[in-house]
N, C-alpha and C positions, 0 to 999 in steps of 0.2 A: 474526889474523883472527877474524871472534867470530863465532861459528854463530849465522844468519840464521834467524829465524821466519817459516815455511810452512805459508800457509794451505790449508786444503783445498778443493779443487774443491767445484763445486756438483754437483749429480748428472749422471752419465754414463748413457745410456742402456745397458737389459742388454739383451744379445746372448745370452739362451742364460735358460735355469733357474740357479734357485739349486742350489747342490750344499753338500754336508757338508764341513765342514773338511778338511783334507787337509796332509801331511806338504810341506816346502818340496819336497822331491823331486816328490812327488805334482804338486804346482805347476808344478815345473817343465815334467815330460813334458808335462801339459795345454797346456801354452804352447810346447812345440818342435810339437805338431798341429796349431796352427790354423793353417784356411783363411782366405780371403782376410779381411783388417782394413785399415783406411785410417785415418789420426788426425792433422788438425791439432798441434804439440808447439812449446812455449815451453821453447826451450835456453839458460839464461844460464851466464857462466861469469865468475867475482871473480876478476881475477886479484891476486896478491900486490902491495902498496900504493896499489890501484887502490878508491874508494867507489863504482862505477861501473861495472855488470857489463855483457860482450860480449854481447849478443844476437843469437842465432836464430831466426830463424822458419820451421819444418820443415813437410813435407807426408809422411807415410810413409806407403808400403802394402807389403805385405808375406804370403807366404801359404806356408805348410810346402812345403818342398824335400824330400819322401820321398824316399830313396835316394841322394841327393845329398849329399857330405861337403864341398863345395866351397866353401859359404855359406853363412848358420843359416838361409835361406830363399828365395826368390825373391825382389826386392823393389824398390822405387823408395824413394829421398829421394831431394827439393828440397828445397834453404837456400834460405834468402837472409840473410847476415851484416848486423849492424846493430854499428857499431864510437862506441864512444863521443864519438868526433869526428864522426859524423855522416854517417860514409862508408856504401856500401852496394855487397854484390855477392852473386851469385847464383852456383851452380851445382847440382848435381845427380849421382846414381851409380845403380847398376841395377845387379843380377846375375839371370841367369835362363840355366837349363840350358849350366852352362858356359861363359858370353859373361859380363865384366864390361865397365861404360861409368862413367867420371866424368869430369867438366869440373868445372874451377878455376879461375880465376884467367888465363882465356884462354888453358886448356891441355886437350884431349882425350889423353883416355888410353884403351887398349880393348886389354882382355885376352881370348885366345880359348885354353880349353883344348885342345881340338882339334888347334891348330900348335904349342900352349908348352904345357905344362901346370904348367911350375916355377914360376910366380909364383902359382899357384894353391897351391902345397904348396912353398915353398922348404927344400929340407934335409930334405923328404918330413915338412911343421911344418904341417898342413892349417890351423891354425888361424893360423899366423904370414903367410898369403896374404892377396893382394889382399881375395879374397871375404870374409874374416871381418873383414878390419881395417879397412877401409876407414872414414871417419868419420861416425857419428852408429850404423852398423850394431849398436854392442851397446846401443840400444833399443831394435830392433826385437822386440818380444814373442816371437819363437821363439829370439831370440839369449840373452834374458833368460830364456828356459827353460831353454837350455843350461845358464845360469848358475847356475842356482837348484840344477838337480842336480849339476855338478860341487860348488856350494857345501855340498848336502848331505852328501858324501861327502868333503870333502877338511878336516882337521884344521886346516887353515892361518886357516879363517873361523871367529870366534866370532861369534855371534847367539843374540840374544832375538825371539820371535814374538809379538805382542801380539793379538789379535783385539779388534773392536768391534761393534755391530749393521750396521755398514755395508761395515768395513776391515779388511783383516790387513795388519799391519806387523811387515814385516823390517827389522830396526838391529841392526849390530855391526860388527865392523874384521875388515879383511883385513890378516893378520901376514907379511910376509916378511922371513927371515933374523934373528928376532928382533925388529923392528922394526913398528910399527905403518904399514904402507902407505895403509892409505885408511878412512876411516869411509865408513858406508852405511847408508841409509835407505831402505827403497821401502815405498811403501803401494799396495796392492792391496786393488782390487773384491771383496768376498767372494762375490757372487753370480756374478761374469764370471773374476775370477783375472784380469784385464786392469790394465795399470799405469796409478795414478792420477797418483803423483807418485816421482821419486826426488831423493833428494839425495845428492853424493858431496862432500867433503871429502880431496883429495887432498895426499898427505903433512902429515897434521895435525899440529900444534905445529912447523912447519919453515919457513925463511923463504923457503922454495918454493912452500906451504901455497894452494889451491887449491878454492874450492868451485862445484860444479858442479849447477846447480838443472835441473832437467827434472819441465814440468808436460803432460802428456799432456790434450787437451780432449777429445771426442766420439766416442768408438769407432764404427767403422760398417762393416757387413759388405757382402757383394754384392761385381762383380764389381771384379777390380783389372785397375789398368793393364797392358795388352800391350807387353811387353818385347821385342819382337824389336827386330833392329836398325830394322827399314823403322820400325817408327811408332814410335821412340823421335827419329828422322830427322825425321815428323812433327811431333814433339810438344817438340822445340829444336833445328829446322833452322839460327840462325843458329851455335848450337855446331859444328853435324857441318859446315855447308858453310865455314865461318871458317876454324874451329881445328883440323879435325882436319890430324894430322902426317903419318897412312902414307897409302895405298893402299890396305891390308887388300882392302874392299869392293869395290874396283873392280877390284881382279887376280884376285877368285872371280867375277866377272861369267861367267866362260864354263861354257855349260852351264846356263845360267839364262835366265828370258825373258824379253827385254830390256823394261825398266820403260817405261810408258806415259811419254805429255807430253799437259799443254793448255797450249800455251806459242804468245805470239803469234808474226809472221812478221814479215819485215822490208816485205811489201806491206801489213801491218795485218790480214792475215787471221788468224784463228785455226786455229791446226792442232793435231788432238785425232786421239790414238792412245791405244787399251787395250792394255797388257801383253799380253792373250795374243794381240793381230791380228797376225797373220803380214805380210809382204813381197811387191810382185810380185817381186820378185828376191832377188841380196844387198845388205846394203845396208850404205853406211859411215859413221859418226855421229862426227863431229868435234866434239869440244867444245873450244870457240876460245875466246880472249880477244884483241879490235882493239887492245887499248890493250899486249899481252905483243909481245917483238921479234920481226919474221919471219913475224908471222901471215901476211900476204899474201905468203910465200915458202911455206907451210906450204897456203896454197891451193890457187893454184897448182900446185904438186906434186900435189896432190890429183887435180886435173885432169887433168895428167898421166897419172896412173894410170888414169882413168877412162878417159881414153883410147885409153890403151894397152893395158889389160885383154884377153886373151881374152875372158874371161866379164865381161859385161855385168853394170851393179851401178848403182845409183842410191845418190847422195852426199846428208847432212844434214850442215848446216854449223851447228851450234846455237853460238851464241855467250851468254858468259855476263852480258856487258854490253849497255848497251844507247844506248851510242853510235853513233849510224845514220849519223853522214859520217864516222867511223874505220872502222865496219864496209861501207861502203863502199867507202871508201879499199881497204879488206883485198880485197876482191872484184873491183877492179878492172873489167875489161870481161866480167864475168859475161853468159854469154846467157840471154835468160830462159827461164824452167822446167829449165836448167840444174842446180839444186840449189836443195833446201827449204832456207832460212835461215830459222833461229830466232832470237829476238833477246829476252834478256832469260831465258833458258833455266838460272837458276842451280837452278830446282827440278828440273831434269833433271838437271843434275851432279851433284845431290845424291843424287837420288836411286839414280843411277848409285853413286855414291861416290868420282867424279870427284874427286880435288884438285887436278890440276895440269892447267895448259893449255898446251900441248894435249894431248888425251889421245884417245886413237881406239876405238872400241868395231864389230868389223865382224860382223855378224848376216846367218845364211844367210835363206833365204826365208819360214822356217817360224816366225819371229820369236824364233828361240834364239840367245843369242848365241856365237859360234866362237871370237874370240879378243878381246884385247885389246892397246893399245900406247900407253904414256905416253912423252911427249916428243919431241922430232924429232931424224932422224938422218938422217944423206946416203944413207940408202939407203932412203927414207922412201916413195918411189914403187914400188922391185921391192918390198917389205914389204908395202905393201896391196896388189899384184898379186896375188902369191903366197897372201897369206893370206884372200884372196875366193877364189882359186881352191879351198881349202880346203874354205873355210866352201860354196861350190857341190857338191862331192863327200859333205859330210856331210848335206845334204837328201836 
């Protein structure tokens, strides 16, 4: 494979003062501090007997993780793969205080240090975890700090430093076990220390041989995406409500205040609740699907309960479809004002974290939710009996 000629960017806007040269170390630490950065990135990759490079089209931001060994930073990328055949797919990963999220290939993944902390640090290897390894993360300009300084200190990388009126350019090979592992280029901003371009060549002269082009566009400071789970939920609802695999979200619902709706109704009306409005009473939130087996045995029952209850409770029947003669069908001889049906309520399940239908979410008065319960069981009427009468005692 013959090393490909890279042109230099046009000018990148600085983010800061020019500063005085500085040792790669020097470079580095500079680059594990900074705050928040966000930067459009052109990722190609040649694979061996291929004239025809994979492309990426990346969005990162990213901003220093102080105190944090778990990730080289806080951060978000978005792909989107561009496959020489003309194919195209999207995903996206996130790490922030201990929470990792990626979706692939119509698959959610979601690490929480908190319940696991091994895949974070497997074999106690902080750097062999989720949060370091994940793909496109050692571009991220504080990951590339890391790098710069272990590069300073470790015998295994030879390099040449070139400076210009504009660029310092690092180029040399990283050796392992004798062997020449990967050539390396990165040209860096003199004025910012921020990545312009790198190039990797991985296992060079081998018929594995590998080069890996990254053109970094427009550095920009200000503030970065908000990583929590709720508005990462926002911001690729059809990931979390599709794909995701566990529950995680929706079995820490208790003890939290149960998430607002503006979701319509099945009269056409709209019905809008804020997270933090409380209940006249307790209240039991059914997240249904018409079209899943047994719903309207799953109702039903509900009824039942309501019923039957000591303690008085008002039922939401949120459905996540919006099939109005199946969810009919489900409801049967419903009397009216009997219970709020919502129809069309998948931004409620999501936001819940709802996956599977049915899944029951029962909230005392005060708008906190007491318990929760996924799937139906034959004893699915004394269950929300019992556990309203609960959630009545902890108001």
């Amino acid at each position: 494979m013959k090393r490909r000629y890279i042109a230099l960017l046009s000018t990148i806007t600085v983010l800061g003062q020019s500063m005085p040269a500085m040792s790669v170390g020097d470079v580095g630490r500079a680059l594990i501090e900074r705050g928040c950065l966000s930067c459009k990135v052109d990722y190609e990759v040649l694979l061996p007997g291929s004239e025809i490079p994979v492309k990426y089209d990346l969005m990162i931001a990213s901003s220093a993780a102080q105190g944090d060994s778990l990730a080289p930073a806080r951060y978000l990328i978005d792909w989107t793969l561009h496959t020489p055949t003309g194919n195209s797919t999207s995903g996206f990963s996130s790490y922030s205080d201990g929470d990792h999220f990626r979706f692939r290939e119509g698959k959610m993944q979601e690490y929480h240090s908190k319940d696991d902390a091994t895949p974070f640090a497997p074999a106690g290897a902080v750097r062999n975890g989720v949060g370091w390894k994940v793909q496109f993360a050692d571009i991220l300009p504080q990951a590339l700090g890391y790098a710069f300084v272990e590069m300073a200190a470790d015998s295994s990388y030879i390099y040449n430093v070139r400076e210009s009126e504009k660029y310092i350019e690092i180029s040399g090979v990283e050796r392992s076990r004798g062997f020449d592992a990967r050539e390396y280029t990165y040209r860096i901003d003199k004025s910012t220390y921020l990545p312009i371009e790198i190039e990797y060549t991985m296992n060079p002269g081998q018929p594995s041989e590998q080069l890996v082009t990254v053109r970094y566009g427009e550095w920009l400071g200000g503030d970065c995406p908000q990583l929590s789970e709720s508005q990462l939920m926002e911001r690729y609802p059809d990931a979390f409500a599709k794909y995701r695999q566990d529950s995680y979200a929706f079995e820490n619902l208790p003890g939290e205040r149960m998430p607002g709706w503006a979701v319509a109704t099945l009269d056409g009306v709209r019905s809008t609740r804020q997270a933090g409005d409380g209940f006249q009473r307790p209240t039991v939130i059914a997240i249904l699907d018409s079209s899943v087996d047994a719903c309207a045995t799953v109702v039903s029952e509900l009824r039942e309960a309501e019923l039957s209850s000591p303690v008085a409770f008002d039922l939401v029947l949120a459905y996540v479809n919006n099939d109005r003669r199946s969810i009919e069908e489900s409801l049967g001889d419903k009397a009216s004002g009997e219970a709020l049906v919502l129809v069309s309520a998948s931004s409620l399940a999501r936001d819940c974290g709802a996956t599977d239908s049915p899944s029951f979410i029962i909230c005392d008065a005060s708008g906190k939710v007491s318990d929760v319960m996924i799937g139906r069981n034959n004893q699915l009427v004394s269950d929300v009996i019992q556990k309203v009468a609960i959630a009545n005692t902890k108001y």
